[in-house]
C-alpha positions in Angstrom: 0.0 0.0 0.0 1.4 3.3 -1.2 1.7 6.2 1.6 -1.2 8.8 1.8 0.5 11.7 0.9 -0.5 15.1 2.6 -0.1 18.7 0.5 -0.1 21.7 2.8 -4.0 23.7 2.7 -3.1 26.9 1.4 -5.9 29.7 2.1 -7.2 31.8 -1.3 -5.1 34.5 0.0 -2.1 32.8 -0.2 -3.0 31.1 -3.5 -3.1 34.1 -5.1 -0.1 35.3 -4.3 1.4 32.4 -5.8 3.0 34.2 -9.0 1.4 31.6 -12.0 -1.6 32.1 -10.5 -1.3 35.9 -10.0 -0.6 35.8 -13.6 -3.6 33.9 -14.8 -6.2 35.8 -12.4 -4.8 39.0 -13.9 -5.2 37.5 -17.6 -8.5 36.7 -17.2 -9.8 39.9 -15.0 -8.4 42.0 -18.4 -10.0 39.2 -20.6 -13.3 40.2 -19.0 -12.8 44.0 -19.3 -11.8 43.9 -22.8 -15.4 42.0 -23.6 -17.6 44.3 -21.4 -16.2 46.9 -23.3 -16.7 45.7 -26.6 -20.6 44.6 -25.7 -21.4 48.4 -25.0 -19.8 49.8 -27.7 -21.9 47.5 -30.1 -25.2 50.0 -30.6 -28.1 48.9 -32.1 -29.1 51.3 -35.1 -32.9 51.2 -35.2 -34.3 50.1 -38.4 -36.0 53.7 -39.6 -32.5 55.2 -38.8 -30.6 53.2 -41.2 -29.5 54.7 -43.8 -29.6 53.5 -47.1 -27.6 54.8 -50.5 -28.7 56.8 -52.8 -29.9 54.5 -55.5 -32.7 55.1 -58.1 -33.0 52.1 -59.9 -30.7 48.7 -59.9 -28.1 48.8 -62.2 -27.6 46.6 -65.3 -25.6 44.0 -63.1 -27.9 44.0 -60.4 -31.1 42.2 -59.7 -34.2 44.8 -59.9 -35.7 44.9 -56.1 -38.4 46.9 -54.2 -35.6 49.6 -53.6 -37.4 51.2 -56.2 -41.0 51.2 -54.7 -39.1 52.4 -51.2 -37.5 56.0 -52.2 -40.3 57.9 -54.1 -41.0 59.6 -51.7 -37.2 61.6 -51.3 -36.9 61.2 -55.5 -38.3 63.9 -57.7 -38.9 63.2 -61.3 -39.6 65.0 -64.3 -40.2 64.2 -68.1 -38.6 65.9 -70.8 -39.3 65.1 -74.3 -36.7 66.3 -76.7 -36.9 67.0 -80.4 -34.7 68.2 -83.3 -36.2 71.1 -85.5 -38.2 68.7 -87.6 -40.2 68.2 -84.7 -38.8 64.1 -84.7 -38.3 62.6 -81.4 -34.4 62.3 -80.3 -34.0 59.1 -78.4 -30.7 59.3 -78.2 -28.9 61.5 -75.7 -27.5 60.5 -72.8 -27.6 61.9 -68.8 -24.5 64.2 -69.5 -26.6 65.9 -72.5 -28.9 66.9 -70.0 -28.4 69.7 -67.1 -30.9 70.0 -64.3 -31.7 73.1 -61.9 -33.8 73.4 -58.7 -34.7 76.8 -57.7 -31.4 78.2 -60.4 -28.8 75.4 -58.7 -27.9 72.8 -60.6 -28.3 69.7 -59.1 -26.8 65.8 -60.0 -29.1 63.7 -62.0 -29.7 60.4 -60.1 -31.9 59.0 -62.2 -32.0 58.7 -66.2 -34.7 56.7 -67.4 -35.1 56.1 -71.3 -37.3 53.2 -73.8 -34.5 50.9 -74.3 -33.0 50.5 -77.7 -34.3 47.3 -77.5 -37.9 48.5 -78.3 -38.8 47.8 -74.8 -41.7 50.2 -74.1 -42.2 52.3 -70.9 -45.2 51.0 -69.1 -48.2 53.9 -69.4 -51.4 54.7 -67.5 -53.4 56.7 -69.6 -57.1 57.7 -69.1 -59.4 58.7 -72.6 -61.5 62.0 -71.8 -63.7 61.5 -74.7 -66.5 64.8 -75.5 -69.9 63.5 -76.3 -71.1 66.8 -76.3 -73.4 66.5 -79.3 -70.7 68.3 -81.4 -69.2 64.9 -82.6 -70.9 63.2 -86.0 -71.7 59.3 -85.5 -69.2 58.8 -88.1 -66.2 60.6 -86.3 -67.0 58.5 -83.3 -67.0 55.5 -85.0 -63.5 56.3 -86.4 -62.1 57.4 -83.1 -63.3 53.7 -81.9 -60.9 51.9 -84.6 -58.0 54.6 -83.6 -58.3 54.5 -79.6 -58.4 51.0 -80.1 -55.3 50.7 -82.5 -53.5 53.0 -79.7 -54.0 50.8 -76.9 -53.1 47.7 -78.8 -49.5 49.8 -79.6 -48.9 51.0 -75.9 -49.9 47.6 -74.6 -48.2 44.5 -76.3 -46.6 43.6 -72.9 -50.0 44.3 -70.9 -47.9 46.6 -68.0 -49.8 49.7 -69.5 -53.5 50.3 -68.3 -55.8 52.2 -69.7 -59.6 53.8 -69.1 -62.3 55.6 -70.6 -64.2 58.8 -69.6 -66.6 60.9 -71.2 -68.0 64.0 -70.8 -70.7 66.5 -71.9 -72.9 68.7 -69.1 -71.3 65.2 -66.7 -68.3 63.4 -66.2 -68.7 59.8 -66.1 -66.2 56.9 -66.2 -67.2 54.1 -68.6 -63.9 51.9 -68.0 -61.5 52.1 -64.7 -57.9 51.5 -65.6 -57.8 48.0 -66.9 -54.9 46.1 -69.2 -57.9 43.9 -70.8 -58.3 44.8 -74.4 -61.4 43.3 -74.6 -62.8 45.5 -72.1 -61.2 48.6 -73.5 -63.3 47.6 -76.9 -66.7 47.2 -75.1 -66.4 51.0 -73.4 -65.1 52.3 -76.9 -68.3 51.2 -78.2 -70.6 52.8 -75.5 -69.6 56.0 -76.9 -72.5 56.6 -79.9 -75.0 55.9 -77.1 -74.1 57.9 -74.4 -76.1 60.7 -73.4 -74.4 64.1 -74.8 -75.5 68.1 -73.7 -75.3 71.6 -73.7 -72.2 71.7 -71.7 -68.7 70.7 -72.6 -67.5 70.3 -69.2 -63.3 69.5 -70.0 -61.7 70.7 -67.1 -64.0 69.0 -65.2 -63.2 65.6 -67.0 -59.0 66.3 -66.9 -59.4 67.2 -63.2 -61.2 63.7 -62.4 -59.0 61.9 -65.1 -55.8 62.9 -62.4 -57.4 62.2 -59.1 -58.4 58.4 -61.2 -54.7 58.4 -61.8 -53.8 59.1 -58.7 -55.5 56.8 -56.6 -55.3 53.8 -58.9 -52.2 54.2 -61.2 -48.5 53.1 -59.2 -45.0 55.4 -60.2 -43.5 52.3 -60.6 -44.6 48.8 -62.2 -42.9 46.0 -62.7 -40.1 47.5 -61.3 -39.8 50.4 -64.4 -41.4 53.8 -64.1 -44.5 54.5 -65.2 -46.0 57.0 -67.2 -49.3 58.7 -66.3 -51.1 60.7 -69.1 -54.7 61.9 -69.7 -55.6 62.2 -73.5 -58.4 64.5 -74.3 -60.4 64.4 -77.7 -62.9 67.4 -77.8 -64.2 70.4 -79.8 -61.5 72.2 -78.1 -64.2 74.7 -76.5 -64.8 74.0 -72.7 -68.1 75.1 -71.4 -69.5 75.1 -68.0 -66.7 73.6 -65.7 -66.6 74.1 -62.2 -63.1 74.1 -61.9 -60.6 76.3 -63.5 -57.9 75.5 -65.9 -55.4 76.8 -63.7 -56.4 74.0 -61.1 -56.4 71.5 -62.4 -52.5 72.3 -64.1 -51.7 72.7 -61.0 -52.8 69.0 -59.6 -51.5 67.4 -62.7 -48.2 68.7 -62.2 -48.5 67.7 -58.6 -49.2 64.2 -59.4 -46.9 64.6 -62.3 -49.6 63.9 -65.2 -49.2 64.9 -68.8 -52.0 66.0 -71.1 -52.6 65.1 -74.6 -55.4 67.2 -76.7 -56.7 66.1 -79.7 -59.0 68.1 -81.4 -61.0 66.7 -83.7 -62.1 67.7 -87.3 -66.0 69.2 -86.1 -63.6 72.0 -84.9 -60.9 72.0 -87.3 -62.5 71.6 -90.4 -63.9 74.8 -90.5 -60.4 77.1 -89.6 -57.9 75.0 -91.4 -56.8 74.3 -95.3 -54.3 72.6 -96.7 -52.0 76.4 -96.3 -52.9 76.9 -93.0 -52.7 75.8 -89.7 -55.4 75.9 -87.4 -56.1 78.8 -84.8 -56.0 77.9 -81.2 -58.6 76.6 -79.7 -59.9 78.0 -76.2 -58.3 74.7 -74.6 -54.9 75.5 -76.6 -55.0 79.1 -75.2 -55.5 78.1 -71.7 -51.9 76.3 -71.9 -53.2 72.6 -70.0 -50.8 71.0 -72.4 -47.9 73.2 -72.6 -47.6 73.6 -68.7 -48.3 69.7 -68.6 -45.3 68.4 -70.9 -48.3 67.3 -73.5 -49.1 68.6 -76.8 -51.9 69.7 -79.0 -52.9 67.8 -82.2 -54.8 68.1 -84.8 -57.5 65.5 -86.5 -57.7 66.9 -89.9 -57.9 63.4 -92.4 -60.7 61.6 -92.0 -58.4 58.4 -90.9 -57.6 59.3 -87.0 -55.6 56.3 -87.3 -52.2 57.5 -88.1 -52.7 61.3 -85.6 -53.3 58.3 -82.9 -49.9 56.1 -83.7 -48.2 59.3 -84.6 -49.3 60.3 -80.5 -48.8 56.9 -79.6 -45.3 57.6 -79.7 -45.1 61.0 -78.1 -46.6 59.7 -75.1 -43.6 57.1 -75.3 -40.6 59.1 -76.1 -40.0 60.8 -73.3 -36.4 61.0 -70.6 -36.9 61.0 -67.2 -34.9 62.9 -65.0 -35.1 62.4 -61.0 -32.8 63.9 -58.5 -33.0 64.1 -54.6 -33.7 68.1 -53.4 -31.4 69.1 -50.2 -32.6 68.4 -46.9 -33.7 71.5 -45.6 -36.2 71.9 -49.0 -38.0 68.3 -48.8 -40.4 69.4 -46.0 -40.7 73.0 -45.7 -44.1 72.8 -48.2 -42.7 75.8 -50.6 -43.1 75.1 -54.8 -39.1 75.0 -55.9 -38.9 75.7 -60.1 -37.4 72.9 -61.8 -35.7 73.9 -65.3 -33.9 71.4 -68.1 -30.8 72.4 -70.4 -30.4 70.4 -73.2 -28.4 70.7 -76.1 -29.1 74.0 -78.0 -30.1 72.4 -81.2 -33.1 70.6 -79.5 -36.4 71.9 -78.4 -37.4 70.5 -75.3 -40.4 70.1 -72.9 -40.7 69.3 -69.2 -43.8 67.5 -67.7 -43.9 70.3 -65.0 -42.4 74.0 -64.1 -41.6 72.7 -60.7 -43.1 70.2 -57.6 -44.2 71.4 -54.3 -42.7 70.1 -51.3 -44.6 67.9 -48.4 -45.3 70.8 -45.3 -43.9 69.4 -41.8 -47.1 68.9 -40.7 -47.9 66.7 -43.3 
């Protein structure tokens, strides 16, 4: 049997002043510091105080995502249709062509949207205000069926665009809501010989309800590409009766950042215009909805609307759009800020809209 062997008891105090020990108690103590330390200088960034970069859309290389759905409300955007002195469409320029100004400062472009080369076309939301006045023949209506239709069959190959159908004499009254069903588009187009017509022309009216349609039920963004909202008029080109002015409803369509489209049809023009001349402006030209809108004014003077309606079909396509982010201290102080394009001095360009007015802070 081996010998019990005793160790001498040693109390903590002593232990530690044994120097390995010493060594390894002071290790760990600073061990321990070091961590504690660490832990509280780890702070949690809350989720809304993240922030994220700047970054309109994906680029080429990268995946499209909701990031696009989450910054509309900092991004401001603006259409600008540019043409050479033909009057053609120039689809070619490039971000750098183009200069951008808020308020007289120019500020960087951070987003440049353009129809791809590829013939890939901008997705549109575009609501017909269609005058059944009495001043239209059956005939003309039954030609601006075969062209309205013919227009949303170009704009809508892909089904992203939506369209809908209003009309409007001494009432407003929507015959279609925005739909991308062709079929549905055709049934409203021919409502239009027997709906009830008036004494009034009530346009403003029509464009004013057109934008607040738009509005509510037409996205900025689909399928993850921009979207263009439009209202396209076809009238006499003489309002009567509205209850809202002109100047209103300019004003909300370049808040909700809607173009207008006029076409006037040949009731009107047929008795001002000949071969030599163009025709004088209407009351509707004079009151500048289309002008201050980024739209334009055309003409129906053949008695095949057809080609005026492929002819606008691409108009309403062609345009740039140029975003940019406004400085902080401008984003919620509720003030209008001016908004102003430089192109290339060979080009005549127009802007959907003179300017935006900011969100108040009580808002």
């Amino acid at each position: 049997m081996l010998p019990l062997i005793k160790f001498p008891t040693l109390s903590l105090k002593s232990f530690l002043r044994c120097p390995p020990v010493r060594f390894l108690a002071l290790l760990l103590i600073c061990l321990a510091f070091s961590s504690s330390q660490c832990a509280a200088q780890e702070v949690v960034v809350p989720p809304e105080k993240q922030e994220r970069p700047r970054r309109a859309l994906p680029s080429s290389t990268q995946e499209a995502s909701d990031e696009v759905l989450r910054i509309d409300t900092d991004l401001v955007t603006v259409d600008v249709t540019a043409a050479d002195a033909a009057g053609v469409p120039v689809r070619d320029l490039r971000a750098a062509d183009f200069k951008l100004y808020e308020d007289g400062s120019e500020r960087e472009i951070s987003l440049f949207n353009v129809e791809k080369r590829s013939g890939e076309r901008r997705p549109v939301a575009i609501v017909f205000a269609l005058d059944v006045s009495g001043s239209m023949t059956v005939e003309e209506l039954e030609r601006l069926q075969q062209a309205m239709n013919v227009f949303t069959k170009r704009l809508s190959a892909d089904r992203s665009s939506m369209f809908a159908v209003m009309t409007f004499g001494m009432n407003v009254k929507t015959l279609q809501t925005l739909t991308a069903d062709q079929q549905k588009l055709t049934r409203a187009f021919a409502r239009l010989p027997r709906e009830p017509n008036g004494l009034s022309t009530h346009t403003y009216d029509a464009v004013d309800d057109a934008v607040r349609l738009l509005v509510r039920h037409a996205p900025r963004t689909r399928e993850h590409r921009l979207m263009k909202r439009a209202v396209v008029v076809v009238t006499d080109g003489f309002p009567v009766g509205d209850t809202v002015a002109s100047s209103t409803v300019i004003e909300r369509a370049n808040s909700a950042d809607v173009s207008v489209y006029t076409v006037t049809l040949p009731s009107f023009s047929r008795m001002l215009v000949s071969a030599e001349r163009q025709p004088l402006p209407t009351p509707l030209d004079v009151s500048g909805l289309t002008e201050k809108t980024g739209g334009t004014s055309v003409y129906a003077t053949d008695k095949d609307f057809e080609p005026l309606f492929r002819a606008l079909a691409e108009e309403v396509t062609s345009a740039y759009v140029l975003g940019f982010y406004p400085p902080e201290e401008k984003r919620r102080d509720g003030r209008f800020h001016t908004i102003s394009i430089e192109a290339p001095r060979s080009l005549t360009i127009r802007q959907s809209r003179p300017g935006y007015k900011a969100e108040g802070n009580g808002q």
